[in-house]
C-alpha positions in Angstrom: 55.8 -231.0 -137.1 54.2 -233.1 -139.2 51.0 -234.9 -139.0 52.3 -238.3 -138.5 55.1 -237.2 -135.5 52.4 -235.8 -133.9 49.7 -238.4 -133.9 52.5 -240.4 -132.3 53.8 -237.6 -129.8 50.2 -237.3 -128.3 49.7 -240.9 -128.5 52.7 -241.9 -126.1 51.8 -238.6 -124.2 48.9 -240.4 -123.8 49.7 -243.8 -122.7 52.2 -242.6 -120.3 49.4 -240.0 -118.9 47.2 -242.9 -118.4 50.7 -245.1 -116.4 50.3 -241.6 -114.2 46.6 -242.6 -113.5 47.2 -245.8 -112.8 49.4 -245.5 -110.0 47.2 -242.9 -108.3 44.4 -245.0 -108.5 46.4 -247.1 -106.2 46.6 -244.6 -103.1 43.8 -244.6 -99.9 41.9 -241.2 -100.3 41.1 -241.2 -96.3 45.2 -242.1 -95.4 46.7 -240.6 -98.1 44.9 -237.4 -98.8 47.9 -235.3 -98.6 49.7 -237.2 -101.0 47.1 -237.7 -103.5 46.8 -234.4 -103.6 50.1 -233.7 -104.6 50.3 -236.5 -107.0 47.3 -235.1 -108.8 49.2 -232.0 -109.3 51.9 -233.9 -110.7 49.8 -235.3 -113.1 48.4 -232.6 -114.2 51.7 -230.5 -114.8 52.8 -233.8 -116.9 50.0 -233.3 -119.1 49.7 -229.4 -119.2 53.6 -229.9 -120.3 52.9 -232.8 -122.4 49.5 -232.9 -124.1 48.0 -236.3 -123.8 45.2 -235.4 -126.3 42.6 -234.3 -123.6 41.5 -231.2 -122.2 40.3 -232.3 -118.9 40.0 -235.6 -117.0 37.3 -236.3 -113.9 39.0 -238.9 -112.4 41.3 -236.0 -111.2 38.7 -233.9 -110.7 36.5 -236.6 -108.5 39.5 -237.6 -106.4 39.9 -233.9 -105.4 36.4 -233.4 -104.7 36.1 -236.7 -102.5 38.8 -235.3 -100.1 37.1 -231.8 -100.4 33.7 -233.2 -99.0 35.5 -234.6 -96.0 37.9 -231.3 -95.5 36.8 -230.6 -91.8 38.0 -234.5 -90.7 41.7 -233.4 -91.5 44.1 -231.8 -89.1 47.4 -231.1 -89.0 50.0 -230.5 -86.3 51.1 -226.9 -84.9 53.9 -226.1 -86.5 55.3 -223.3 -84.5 51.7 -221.5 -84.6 47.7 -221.7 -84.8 46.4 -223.4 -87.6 43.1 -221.3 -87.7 42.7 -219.0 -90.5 45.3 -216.3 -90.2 43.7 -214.2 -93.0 41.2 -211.3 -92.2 37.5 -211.5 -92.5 36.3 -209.7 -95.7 33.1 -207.7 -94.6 30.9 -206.1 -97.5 30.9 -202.1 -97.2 27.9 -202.3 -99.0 29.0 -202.7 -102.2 29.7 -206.5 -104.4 32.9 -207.9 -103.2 34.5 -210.0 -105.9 37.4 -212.3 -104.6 40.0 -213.1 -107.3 41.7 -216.4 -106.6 45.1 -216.6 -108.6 48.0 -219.8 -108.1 50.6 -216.9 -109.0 50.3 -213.8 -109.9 53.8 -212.2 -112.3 55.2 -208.5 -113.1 54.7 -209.6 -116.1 52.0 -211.8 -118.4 48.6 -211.8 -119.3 46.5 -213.0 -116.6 47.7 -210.7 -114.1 47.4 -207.5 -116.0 43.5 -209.0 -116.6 42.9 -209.5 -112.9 43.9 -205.6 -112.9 41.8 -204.7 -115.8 38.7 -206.5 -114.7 38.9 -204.7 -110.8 39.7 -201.2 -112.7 36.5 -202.0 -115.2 34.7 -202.5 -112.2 34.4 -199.4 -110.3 31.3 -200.5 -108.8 32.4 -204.0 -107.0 35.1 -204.0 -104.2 38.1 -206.4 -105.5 40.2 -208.5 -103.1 43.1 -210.9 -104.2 44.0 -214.1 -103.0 47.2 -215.6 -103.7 47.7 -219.5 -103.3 51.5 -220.4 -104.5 53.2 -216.9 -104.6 56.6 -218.3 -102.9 59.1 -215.3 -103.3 57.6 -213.5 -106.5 56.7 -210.1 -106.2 53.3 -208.7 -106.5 53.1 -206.2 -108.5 53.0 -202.8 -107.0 50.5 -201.1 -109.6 48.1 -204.4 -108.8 48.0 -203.7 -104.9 47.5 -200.2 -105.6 44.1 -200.6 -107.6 42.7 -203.6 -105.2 43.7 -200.3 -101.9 41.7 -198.2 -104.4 38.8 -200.3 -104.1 38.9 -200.8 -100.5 40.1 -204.7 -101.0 42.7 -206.7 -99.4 45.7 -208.7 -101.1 46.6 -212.0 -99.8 49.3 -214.7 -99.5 49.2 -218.1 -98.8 52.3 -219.9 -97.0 53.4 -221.6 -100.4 55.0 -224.6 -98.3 51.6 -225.0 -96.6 49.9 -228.4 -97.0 47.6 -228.1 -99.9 44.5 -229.5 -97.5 45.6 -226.4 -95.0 45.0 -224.2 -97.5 42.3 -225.2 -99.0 40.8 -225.1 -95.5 41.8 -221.5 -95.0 40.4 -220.5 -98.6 37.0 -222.1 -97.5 37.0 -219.9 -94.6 38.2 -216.8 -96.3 34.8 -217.0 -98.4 32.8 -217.8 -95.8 31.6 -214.3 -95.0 31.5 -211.6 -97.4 32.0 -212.7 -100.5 29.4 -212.1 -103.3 31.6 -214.1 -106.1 34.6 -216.2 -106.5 36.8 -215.6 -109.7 39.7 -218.3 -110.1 42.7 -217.4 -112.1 44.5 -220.4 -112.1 47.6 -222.4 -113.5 46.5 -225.5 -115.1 47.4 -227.9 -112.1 46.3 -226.2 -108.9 44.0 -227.8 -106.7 43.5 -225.8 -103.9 40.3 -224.6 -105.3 38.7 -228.0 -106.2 39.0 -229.5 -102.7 37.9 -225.9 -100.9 34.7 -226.0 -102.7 33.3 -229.0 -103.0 30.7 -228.0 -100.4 27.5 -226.0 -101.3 28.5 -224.0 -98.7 30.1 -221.4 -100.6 29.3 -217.9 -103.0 29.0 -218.5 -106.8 32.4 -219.7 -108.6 33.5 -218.3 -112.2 36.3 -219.9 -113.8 38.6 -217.5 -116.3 39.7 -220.2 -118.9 42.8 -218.0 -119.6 45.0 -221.6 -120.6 42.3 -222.8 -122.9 44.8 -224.3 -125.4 46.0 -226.8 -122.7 45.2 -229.5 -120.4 43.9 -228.2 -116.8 41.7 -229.3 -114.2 38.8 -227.3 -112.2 36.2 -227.1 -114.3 34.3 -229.2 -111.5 33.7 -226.4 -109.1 32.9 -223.6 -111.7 29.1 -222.4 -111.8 30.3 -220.8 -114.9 33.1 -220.7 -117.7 34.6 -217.8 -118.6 36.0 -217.8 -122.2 37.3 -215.2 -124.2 37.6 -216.6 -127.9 34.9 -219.2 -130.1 37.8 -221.6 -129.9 38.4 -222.1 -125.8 34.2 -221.5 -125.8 33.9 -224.8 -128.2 36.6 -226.5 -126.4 34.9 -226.1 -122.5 31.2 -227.1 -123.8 32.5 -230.1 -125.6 35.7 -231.2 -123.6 36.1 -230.3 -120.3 32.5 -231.1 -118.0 31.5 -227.4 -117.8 27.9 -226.8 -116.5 27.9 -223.5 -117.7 29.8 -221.1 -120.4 30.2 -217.6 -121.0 31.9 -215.3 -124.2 33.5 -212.5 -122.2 35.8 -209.7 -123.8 39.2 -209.5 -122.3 39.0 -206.7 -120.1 41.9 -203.7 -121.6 42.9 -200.7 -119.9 42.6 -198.4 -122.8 44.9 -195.0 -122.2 45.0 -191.9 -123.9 47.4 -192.3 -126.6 50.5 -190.0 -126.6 50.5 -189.8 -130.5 47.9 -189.8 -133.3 47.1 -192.5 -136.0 48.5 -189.6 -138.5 51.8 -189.5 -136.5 52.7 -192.8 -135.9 51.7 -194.3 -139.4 54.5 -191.6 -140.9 56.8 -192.8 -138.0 56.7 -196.1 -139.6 57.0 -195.1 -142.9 53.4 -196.6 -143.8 51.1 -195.4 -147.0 47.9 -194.6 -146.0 46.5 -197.3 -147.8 49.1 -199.9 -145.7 47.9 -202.5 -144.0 49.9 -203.8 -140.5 49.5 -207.3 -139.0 50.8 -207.0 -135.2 51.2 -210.8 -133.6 52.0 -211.2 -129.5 52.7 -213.9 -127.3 54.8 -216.2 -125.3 57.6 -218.2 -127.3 
């Protein structure tokens, strides 16, 4: 891609971001919270598809903390059932209880076998899951078994829900018991935003897992949690953090089946070799 292309890509990115904002702006936060809501989201999926040359924007941000301070005035219908909190009470047993809050969690990909790492690092914390858009994907069976482990609970969100009923319920769910509030999230979700702009809720860490792209939620994290100089420089500088950390990815490190010895002669490698290994996405 060259220089020039690409000044121009994130310049019309831009400028059609910015049409998206527009027409927002045009909706009754009180009337239309719903709807605003799932515009934002909207928005933000544009630009974490489409970079518009930012990493973070607070008018999103403001618009899903307004309807957040005025959560309690909505209500919505019954729908073939309560709408209280259908999600159990997590007590303390005496030890830290650490709620992970992921959009989606996959069999496979990085930021679920990191939730798992971090609860199987921490032996000393009890690890619950919370699950806000899992629709039909499976969880993962060895990620339920080390949450059981630790005495914590894994659970789902309705994913057709209204995104205010669920921010609602998540509010309740850390009303009681929760020490701290870890948010794995994809780049658009705003559940999280609107169920904690209160004060009235434990502390909130952020895992900037995404920190390449556009996302939004930066509002409601006490801290940042980055693990590379890059996504560090990028949160201080271009996304409103109050606070950042440098944290190692947690890695589940097992015993290796073969020696160094073993596998460089499997390989065909010199002693005196040097490999490069390179993972990711496409």
């Amino acid at each position: 891609m060259s220089e020039r292309w690409d000044k121009a890509y994130l310049k019309e990115c831009s400028v059609l971001y910015e049409k998206l904002c527009t027409l927002l702006s045009r909706l009754d936060i009180r009337r239309d919270a719903e709807m605003i809501l799932q515009c934002i989201e909207q928005v933000a999926r544009f630009a974490r598809h489409h970079h518009p040359g930012r990493f973070a924007d607070g008018l999103l941000d403001n618009k899903a903390l307004e309807i957040g301070r005025h959560l309690k005035e909505y209500t919505f219908p019954a729908s073939g059932g309560d709408t209280d909190c259908p999600f159990p009470s997590l007590t303390r047993d005496g030890s830290h209880h650490v709620l992970h809050v992921a959009t989606t969690v996959l069999v496979y990909g990085g930021h679920t076998r990191l939730i798992n790492n971090w609860m199987k690092n921490d032996t000393d914390s009890c690890h619950s899951l919370l699950l806000i858009d899992q629709h039909s994907e499976r969880v993962p069976g060895w990620l339920t078994d080390t949450i059981k482990n630790q005495n914590g609970e894994v659970m789902q969100f309705p994913s057709d829900a209204p995104l205010l009923q669920k921010a609602q319920w998540l509010r309740q769910v850390v009303s009681t018991g929760i020490d701290l509030v870890v948010l794995h999230l994809h780049p658009y979700d705003m559940v999280p935003i609107v169920a904690f702009a209160t004060q009235k809720c434990p502390p909130v860490a952020m895992m900037d897992h995404a920190d390449h792209l556009f996302w939004i939620g930066s509002s409601v994290a006490d801290v940042m949690i980055n693990f590379r100089e890059s996504g560090l420089s990028l949160s201080r500088h271009r996304r409103y953090s109050r606070a950042n950390v440098l944290m190692p990815l947690p890695m589940e490190m097992p015993r290796p089946v073969t020696t160094r010895e073993e596998a460089r002669c499997a390989l065909e490698l010199q002693e005196a070799d040097v490999m490069v290994m390179s993972i990711g996405s496409a």
